[in-house]
NUSETOR-185303 format. One record per residue: residue in three letters; x, y, z of N, C-alpha, C, O, CB in turn. Coordinates in pm, whole numbers, always signed. Glycine has a CB too. Example, Ala and Ser with C-alpha at 12.3 -4.5 7.8 and 13.67 -1.06 7.14 Angstrom:
<pts>
(pt "Ala",(+1319,-569,+780),(+1230,-450,+780),(+1320,-330,+780),(+1424,-332,+846),(+1131,-447,+905));
(pt "Ser",(+1285,-225,+708),(+1367,-106,+714),(+1290,+3,+787),(+1341,+114,+804),(+1408,-60,+572));
</pts>
This chain:
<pts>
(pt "Unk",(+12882,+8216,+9596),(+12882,+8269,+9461),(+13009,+8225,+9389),(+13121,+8271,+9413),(+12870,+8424,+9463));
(pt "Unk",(+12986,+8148,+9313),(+13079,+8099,+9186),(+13104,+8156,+9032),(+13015,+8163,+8946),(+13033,+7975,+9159));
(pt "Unk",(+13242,+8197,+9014),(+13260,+8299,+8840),(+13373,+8124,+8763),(+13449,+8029,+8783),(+13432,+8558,+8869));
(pt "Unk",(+13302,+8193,+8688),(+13393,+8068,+8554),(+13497,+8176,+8516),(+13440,+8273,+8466),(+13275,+7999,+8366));
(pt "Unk",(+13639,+8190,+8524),(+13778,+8217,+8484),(+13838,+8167,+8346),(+13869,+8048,+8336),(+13857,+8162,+8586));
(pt "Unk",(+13853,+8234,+8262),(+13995,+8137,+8199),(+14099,+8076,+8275),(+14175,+8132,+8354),(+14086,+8216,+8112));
(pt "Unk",(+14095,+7983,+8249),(+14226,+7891,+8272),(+14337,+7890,+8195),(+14330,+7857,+8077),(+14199,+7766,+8269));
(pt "Unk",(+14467,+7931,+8261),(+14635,+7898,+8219),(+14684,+7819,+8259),(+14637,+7742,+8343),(+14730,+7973,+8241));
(pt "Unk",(+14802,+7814,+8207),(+14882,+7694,+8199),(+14915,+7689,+8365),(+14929,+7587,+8433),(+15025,+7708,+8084));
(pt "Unk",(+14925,+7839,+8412),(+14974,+7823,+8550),(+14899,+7797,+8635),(+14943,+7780,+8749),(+15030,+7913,+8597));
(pt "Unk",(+14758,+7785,+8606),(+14622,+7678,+8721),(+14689,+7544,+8718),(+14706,+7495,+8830),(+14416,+7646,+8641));
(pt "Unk",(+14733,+7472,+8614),(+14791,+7322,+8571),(+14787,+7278,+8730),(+14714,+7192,+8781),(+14978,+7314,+8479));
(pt "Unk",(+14872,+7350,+8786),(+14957,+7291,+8895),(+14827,+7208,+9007),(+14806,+7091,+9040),(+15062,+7440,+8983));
(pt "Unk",(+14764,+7333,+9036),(+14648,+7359,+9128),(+14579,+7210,+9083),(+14595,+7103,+9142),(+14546,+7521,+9094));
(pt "Unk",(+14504,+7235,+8968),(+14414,+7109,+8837),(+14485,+6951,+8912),(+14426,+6870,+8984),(+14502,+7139,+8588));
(pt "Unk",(+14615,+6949,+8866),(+14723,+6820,+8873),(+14686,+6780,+8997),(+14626,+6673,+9007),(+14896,+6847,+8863));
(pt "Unk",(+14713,+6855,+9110),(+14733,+6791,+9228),(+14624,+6755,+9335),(+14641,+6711,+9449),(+14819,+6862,+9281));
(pt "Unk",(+14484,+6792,+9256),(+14321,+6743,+9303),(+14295,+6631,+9228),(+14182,+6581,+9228),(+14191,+6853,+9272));
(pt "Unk",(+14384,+6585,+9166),(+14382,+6433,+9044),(+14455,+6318,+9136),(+14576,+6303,+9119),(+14506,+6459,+8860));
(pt "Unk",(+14403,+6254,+9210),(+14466,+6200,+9345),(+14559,+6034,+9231),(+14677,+5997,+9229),(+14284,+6143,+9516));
(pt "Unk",(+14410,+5968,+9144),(+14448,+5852,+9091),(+14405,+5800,+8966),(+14298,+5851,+8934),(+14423,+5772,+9169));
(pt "Unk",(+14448,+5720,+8885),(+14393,+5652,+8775),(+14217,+5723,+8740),(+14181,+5812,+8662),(+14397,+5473,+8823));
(pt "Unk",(+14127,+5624,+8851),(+14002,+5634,+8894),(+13916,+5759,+8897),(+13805,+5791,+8855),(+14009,+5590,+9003));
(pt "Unk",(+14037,+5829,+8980),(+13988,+5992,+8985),(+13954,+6093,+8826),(+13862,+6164,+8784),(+14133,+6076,+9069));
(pt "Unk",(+14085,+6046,+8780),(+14119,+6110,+8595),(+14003,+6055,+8526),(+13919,+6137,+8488),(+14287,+6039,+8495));
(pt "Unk",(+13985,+5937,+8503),(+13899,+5906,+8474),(+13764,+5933,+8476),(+13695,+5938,+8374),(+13919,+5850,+8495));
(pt "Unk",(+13702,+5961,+8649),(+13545,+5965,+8608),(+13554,+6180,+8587),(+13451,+6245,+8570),(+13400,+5873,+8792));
(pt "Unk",(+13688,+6241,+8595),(+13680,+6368,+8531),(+13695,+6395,+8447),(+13614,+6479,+8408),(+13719,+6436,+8553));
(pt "Unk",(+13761,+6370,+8387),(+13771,+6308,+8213),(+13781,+6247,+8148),(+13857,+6263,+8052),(+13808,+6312,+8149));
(pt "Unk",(+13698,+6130,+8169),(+13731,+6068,+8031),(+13810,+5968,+8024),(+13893,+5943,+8112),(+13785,+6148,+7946));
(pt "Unk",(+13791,+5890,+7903),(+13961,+5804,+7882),(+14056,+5893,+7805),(+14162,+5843,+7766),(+13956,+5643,+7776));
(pt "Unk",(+14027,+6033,+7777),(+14112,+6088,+7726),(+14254,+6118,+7741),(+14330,+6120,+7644),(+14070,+6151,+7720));
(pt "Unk",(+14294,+6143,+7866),(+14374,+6148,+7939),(+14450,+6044,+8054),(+14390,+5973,+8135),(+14331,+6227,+7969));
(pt "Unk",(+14581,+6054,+8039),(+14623,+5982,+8074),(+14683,+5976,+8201),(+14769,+6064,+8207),(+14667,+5964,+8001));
(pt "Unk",(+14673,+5896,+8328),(+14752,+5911,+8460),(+14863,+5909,+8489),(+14876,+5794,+8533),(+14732,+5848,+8529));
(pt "Unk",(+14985,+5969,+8500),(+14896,+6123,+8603),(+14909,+6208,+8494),(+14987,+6225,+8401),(+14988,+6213,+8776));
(pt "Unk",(+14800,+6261,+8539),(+14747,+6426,+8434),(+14861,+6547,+8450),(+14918,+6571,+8557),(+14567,+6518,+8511));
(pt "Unk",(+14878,+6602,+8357),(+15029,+6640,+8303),(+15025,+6785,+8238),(+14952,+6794,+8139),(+15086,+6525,+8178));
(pt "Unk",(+15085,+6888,+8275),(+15049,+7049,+8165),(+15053,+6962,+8033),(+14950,+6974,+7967),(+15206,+7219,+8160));
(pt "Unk",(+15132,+6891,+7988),(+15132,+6865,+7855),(+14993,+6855,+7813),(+14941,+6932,+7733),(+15209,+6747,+7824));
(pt "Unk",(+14925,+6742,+7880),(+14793,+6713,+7820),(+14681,+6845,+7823),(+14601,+6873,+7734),(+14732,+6584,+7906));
(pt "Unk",(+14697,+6900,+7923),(+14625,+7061,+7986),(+14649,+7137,+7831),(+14558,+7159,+7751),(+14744,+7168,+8162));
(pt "Unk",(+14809,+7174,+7808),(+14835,+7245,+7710),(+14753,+7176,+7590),(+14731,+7243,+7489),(+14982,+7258,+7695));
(pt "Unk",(+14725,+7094,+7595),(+14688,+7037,+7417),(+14575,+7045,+7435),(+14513,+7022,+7331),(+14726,+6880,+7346));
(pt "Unk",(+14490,+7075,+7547),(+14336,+7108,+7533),(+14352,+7252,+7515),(+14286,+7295,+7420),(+14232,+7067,+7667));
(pt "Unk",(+14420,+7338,+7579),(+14430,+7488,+7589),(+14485,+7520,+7424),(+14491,+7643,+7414),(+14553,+7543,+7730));
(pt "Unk",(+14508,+7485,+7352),(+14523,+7453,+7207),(+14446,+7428,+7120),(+14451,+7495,+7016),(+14577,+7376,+7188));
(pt "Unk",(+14367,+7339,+7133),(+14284,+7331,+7064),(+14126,+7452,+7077),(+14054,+7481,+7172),(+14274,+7191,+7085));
(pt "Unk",(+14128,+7481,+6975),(+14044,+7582,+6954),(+13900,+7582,+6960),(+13827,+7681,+6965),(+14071,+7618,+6854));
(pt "Unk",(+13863,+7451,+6959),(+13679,+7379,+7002),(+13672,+7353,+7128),(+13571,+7302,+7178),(+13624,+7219,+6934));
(pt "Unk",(+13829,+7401,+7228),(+13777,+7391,+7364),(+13797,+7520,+7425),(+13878,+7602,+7383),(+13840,+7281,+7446));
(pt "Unk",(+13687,+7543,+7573),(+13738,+7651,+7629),(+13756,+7603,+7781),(+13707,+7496,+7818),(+13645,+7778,+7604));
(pt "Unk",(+13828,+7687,+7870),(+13896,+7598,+8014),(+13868,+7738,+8079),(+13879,+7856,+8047),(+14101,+7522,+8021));
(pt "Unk",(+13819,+7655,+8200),(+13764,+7773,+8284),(+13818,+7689,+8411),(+13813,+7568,+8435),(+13576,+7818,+8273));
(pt "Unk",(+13873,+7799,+8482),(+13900,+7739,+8637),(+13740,+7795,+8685),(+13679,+7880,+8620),(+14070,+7827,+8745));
(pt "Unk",(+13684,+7728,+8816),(+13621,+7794,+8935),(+13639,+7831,+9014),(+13700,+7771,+9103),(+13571,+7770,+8980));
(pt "Unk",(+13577,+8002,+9029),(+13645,+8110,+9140),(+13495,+8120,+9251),(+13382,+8152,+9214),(+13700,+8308,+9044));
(pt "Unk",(+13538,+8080,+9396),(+13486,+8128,+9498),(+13470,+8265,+9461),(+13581,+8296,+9419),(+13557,+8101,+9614));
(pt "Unk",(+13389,+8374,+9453),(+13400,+8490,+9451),(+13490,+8536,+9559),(+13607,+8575,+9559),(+13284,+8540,+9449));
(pt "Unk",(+13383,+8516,+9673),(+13392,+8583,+9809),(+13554,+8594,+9884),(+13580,+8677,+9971),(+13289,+8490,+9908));
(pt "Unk",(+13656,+8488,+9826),(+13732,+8503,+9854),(+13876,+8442,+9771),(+13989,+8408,+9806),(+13695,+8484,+9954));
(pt "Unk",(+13820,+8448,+9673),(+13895,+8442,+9551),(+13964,+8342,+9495),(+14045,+8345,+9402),(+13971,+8517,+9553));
(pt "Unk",(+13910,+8218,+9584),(+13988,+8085,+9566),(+13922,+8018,+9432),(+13817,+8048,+9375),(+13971,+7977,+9709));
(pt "Unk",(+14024,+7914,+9400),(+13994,+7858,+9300),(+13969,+7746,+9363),(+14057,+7695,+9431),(+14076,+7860,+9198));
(pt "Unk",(+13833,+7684,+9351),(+13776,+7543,+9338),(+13756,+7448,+9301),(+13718,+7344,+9355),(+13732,+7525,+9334));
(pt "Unk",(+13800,+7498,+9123),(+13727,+7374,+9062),(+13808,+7394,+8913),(+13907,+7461,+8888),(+13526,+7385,+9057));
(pt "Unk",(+13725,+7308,+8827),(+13759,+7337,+8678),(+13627,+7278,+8587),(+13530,+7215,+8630),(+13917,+7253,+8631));
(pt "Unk",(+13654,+7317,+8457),(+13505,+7324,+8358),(+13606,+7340,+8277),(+13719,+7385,+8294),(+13359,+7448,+8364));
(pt "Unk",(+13530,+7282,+8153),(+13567,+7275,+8002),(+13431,+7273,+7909),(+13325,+7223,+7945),(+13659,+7133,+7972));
(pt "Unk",(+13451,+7327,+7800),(+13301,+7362,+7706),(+13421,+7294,+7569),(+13543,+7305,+7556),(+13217,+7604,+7692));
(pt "Unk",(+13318,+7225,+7490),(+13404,+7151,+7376),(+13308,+7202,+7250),(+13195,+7152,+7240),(+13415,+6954,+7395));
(pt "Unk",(+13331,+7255,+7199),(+13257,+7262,+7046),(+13217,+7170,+6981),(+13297,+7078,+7001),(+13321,+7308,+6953));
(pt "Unk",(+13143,+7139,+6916),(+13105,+6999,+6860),(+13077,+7113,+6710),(+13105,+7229,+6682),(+12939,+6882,+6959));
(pt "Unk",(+13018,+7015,+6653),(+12954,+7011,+6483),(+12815,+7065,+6554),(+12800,+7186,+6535),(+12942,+6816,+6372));
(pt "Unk",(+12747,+7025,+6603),(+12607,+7057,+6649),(+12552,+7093,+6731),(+12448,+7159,+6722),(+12551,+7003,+6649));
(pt "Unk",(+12637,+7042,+6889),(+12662,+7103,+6991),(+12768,+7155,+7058),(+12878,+7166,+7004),(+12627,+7056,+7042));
(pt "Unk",(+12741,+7197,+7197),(+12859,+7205,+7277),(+12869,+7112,+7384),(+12760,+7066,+7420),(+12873,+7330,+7329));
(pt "Unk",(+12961,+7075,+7441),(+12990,+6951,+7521),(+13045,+7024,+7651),(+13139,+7103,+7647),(+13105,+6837,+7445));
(pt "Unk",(+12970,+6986,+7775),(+13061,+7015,+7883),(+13070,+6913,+7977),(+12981,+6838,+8017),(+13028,+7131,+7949));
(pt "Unk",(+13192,+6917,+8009),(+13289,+6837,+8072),(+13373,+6850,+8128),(+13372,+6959,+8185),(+13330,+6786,+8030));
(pt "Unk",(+13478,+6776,+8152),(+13651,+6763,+8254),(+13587,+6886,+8352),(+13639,+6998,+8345),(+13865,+6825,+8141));
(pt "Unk",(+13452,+6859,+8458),(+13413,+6961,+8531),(+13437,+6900,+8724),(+13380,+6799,+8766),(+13238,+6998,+8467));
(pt "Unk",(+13514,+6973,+8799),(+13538,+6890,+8892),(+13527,+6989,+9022),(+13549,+7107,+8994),(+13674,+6813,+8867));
(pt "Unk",(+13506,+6968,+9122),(+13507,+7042,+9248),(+13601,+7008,+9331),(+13580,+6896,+9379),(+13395,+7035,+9316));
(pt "Unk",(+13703,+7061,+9369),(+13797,+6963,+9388),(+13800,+6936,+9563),(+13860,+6848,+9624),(+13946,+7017,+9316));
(pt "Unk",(+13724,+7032,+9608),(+13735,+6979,+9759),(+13598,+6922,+9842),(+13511,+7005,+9869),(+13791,+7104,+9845));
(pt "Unk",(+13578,+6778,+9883),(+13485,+6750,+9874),(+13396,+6781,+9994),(+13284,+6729,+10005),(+13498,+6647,+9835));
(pt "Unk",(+13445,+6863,+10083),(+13376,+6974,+10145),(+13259,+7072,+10130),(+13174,+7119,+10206),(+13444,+7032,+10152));
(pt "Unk",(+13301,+7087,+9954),(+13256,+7186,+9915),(+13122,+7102,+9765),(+13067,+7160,+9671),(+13408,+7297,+9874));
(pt "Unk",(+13118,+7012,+9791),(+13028,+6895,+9758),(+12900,+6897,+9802),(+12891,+6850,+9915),(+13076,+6780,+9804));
(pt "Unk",(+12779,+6939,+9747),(+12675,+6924,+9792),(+12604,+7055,+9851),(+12495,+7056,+9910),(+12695,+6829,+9871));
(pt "Unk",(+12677,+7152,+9827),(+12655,+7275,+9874),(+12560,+7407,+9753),(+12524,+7524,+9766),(+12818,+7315,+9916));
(pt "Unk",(+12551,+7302,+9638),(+12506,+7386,+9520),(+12594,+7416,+9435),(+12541,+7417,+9324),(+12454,+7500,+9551));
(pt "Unk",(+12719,+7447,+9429),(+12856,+7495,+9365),(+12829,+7411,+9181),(+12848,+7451,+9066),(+13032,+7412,+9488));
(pt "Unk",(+12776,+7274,+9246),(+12758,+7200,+9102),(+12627,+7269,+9007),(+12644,+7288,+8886),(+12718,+7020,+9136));
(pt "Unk",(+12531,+7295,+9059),(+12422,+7325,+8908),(+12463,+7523,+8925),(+12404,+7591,+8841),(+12161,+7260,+8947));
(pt "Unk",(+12541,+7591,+9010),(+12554,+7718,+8993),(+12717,+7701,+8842),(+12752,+7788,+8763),(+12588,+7803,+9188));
(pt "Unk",(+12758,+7599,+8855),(+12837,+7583,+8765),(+12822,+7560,+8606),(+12883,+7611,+8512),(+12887,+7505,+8813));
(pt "Unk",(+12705,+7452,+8612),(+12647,+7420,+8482),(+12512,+7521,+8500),(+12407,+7507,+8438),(+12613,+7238,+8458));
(pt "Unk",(+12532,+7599,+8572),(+12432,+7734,+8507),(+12501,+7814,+8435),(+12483,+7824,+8314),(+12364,+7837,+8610));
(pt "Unk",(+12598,+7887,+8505),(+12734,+7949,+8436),(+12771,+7912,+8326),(+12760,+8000,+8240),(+12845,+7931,+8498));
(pt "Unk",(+12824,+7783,+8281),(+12864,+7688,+8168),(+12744,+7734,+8081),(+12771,+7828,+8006),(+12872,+7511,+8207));
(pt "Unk",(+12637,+7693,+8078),(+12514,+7723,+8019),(+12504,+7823,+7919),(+12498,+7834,+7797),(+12433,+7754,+8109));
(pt "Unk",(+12506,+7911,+8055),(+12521,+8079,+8006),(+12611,+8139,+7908),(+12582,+8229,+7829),(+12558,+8159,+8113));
(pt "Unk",(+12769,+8056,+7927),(+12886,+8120,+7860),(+12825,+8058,+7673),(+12797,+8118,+7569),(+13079,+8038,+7942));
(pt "Unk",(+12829,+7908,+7717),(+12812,+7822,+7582),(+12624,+7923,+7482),(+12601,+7949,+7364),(+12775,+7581,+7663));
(pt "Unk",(+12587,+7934,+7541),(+12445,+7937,+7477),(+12446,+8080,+7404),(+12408,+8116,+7293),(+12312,+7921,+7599));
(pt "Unk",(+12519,+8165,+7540),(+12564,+8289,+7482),(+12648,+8343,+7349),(+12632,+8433,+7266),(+12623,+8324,+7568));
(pt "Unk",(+12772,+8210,+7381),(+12877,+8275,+7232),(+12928,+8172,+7179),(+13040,+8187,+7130),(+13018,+8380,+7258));
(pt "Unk",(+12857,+8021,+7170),(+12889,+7939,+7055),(+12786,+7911,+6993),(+12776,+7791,+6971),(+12952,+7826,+7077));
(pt "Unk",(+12685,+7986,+6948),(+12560,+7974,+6834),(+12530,+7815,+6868),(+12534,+7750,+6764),(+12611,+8009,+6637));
(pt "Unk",(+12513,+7767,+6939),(+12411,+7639,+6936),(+12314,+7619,+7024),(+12312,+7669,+7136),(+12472,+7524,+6947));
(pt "Unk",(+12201,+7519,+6959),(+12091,+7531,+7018),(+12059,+7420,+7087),(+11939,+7414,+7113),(+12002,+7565,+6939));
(pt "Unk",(+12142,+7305,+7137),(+12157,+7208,+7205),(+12290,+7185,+7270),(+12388,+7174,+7195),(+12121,+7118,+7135));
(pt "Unk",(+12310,+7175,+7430),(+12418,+7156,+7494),(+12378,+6986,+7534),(+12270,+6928,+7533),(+12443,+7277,+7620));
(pt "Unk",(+12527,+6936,+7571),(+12536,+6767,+7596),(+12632,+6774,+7740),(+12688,+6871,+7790),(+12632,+6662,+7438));
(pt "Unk",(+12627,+6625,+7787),(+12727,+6652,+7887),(+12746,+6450,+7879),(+12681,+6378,+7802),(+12656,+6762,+8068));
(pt "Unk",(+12844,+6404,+7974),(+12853,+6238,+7952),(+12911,+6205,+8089),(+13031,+6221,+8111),(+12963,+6177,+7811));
(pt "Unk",(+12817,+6153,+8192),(+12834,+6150,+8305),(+12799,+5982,+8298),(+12710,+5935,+8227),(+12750,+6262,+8390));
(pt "Unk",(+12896,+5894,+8393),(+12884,+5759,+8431),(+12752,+5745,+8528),(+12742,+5813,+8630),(+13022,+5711,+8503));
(pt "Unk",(+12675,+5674,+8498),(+12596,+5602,+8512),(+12593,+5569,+8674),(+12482,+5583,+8725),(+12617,+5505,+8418));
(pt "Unk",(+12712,+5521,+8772),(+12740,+5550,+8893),(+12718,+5677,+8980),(+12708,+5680,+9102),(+12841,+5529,+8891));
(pt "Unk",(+12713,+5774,+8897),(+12766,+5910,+8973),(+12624,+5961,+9026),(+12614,+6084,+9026),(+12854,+6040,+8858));
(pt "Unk",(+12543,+5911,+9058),(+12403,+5959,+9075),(+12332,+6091,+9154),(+12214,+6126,+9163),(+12352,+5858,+9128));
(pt "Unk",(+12493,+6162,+9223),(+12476,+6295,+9246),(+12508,+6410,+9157),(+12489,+6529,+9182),(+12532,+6314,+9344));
(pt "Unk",(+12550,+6367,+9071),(+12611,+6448,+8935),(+12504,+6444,+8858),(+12460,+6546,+8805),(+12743,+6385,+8851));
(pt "Unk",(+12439,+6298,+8837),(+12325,+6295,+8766),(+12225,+6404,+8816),(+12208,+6504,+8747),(+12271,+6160,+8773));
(pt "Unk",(+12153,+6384,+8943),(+12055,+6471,+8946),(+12076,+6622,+8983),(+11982,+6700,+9002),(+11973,+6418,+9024));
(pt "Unk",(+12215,+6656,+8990),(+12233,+6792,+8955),(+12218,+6883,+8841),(+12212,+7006,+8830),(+12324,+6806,+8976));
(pt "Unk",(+12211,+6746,+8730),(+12202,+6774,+8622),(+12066,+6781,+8527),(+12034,+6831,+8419),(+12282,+6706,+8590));
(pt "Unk",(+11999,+6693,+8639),(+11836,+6714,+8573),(+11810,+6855,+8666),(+11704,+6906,+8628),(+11692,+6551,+8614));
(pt "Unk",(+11852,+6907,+8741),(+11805,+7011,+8798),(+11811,+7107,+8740),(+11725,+7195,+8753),(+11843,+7032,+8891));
(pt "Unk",(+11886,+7115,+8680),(+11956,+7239,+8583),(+11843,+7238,+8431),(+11811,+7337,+8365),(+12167,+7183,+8529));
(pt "Unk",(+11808,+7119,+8414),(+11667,+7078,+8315),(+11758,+6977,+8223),(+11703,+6925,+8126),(+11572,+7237,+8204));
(pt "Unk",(+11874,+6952,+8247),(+11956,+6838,+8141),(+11857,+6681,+8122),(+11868,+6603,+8217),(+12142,+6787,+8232));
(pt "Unk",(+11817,+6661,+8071),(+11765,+6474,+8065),(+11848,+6381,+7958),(+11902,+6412,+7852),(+11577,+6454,+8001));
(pt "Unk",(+11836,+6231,+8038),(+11912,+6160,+7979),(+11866,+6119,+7794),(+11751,+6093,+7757),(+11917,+6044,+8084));
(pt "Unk",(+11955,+6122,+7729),(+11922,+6037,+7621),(+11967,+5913,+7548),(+12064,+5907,+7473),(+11921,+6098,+7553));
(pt "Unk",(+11885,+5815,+7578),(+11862,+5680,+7578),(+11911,+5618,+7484),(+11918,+5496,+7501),(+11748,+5650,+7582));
(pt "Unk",(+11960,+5673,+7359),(+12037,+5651,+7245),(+12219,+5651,+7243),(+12299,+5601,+7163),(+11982,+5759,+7158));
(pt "Unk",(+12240,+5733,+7373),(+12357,+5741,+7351),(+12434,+5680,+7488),(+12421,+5719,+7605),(+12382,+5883,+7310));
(pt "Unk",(+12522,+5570,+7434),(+12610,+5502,+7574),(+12770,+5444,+7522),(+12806,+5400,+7413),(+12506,+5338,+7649));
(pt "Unk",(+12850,+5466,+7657),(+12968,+5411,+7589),(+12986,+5369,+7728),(+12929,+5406,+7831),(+13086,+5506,+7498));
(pt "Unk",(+13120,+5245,+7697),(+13172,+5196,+7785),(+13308,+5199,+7822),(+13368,+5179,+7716),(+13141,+5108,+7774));
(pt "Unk",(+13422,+5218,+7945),(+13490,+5214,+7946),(+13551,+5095,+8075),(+13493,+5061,+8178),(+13499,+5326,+7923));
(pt "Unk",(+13683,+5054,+8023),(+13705,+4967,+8151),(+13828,+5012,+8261),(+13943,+5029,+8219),(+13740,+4815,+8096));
(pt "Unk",(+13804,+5026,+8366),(+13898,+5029,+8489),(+13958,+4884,+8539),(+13904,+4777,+8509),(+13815,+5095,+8613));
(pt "Unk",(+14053,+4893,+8603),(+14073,+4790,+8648),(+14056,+4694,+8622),(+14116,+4648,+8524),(+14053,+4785,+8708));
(pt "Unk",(+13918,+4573,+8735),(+13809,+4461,+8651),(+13688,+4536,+8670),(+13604,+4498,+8751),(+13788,+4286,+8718));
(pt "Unk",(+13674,+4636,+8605),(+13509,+4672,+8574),(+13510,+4780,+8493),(+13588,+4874,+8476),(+13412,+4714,+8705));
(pt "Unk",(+13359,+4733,+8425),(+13315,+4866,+8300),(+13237,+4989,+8377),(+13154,+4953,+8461),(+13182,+4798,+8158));
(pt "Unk",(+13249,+5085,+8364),(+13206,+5208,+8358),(+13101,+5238,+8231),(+13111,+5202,+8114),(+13328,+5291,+8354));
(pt "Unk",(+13023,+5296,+8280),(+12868,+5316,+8158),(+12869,+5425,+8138),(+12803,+5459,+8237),(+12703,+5286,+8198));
(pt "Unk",(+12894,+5527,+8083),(+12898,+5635,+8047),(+12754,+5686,+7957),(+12722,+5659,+7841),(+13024,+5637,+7983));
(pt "Unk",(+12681,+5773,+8066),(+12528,+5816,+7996),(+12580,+5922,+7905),(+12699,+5950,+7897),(+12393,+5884,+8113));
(pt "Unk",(+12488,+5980,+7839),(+12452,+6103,+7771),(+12325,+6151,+7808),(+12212,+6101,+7814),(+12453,+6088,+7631));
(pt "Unk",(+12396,+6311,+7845),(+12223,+6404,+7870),(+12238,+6532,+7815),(+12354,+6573,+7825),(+12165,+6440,+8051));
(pt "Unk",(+12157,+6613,+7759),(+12111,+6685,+7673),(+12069,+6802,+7751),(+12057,+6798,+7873),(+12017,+6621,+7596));
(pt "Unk",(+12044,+6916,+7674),(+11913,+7017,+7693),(+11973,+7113,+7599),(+12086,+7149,+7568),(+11873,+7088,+7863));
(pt "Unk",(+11778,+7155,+7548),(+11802,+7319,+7454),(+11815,+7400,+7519),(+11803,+7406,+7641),(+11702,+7384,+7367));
(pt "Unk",(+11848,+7496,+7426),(+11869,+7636,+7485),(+11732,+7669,+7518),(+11695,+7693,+7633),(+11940,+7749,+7385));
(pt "Unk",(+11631,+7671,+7381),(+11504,+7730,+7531),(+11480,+7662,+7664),(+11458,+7731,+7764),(+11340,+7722,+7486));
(pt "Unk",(+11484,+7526,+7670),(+11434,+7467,+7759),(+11545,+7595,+7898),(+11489,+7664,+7983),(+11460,+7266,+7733));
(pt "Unk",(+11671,+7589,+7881),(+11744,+7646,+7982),(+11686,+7783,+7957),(+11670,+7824,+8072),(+11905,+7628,+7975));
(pt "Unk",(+11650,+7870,+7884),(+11615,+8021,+7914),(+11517,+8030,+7962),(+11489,+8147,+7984),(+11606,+8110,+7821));
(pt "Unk",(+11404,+7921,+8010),(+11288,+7942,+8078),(+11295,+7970,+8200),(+11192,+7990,+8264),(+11215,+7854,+8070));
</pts>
């Protein structure tokens, strides 16, 4: 059993040090951020007011696991910078009990009727955690980023709110 937390500045530490490399920052967030991941950058999301930061709490024994972010959009909400950080704990369900949670918080108290998410094209266990949850890809939307010598494909996938209250 997994609870979504607010996140402080004083998780940072915990967040920072499951960020092993370049590679890692990257397929968790984004090119937004820069290596190595820093309270500074933490603080300027915890600032901005179209985002919300949730650590992940093991219930059962109160550990923190993970992290989630919900982004406000114009039309939707965006979730993302979502990570599990021990890969132990990978494959165990923790991922769609998370973007159920996420779901729940966003659908509940940011009035929108479409959630998004932007998962690389590689990640194909992220992917179908995410159609599980009822997310599908949409075919209109792609970006690219480059590592090293190679591009990264960055999908887009979707779902309404009814589709998730069914």
């Amino acid at each position: 059993m997994i609870a979504l937390q607010p996140f402080h500045i004083k998780d940072a530490s915990a967040l920072i040090s499951n960020i092993k490399d370049q590679r890692e920052l990257l397929q968790f967030a984004g090119p937004m951020y820069c290596f190595p991941l820093t309270e500074e950058q933490l603080e300027g999301d915890l600032s901005d007011e179209n985002r919300t930061l949730f650590k992940i709490v093991d219930v059962e024994n109160q550990n923190t696991i993970g992290h989630a972010q919900i982004f406000l959009k114009e039309k939707t909400f965006l979730l993302g910078r979502i990570l599990i950080w021990d890969e132990n704990n990978r494959g165990k369900g923790y991922g769609k009990k998370v973007m159920q949670e996420l779901l729940k918080y966003g659908f509940s108290n940011l009035n929108r009727e479409l959630a998004e998410l932007n998962v690389y094209d590689w990640n194909t266990g992220a992917i179908e955690c995410y159609k599980k949850v009822g997310f599908s890809i949409d075919p209109d939307v792609k970006n690219e980023v480059k590592i090293d010598d190679e591009t990264w494909v960055s999908i887009n996938m979707k779902i309404q709110k009814e589709a998730f209250e069914v």
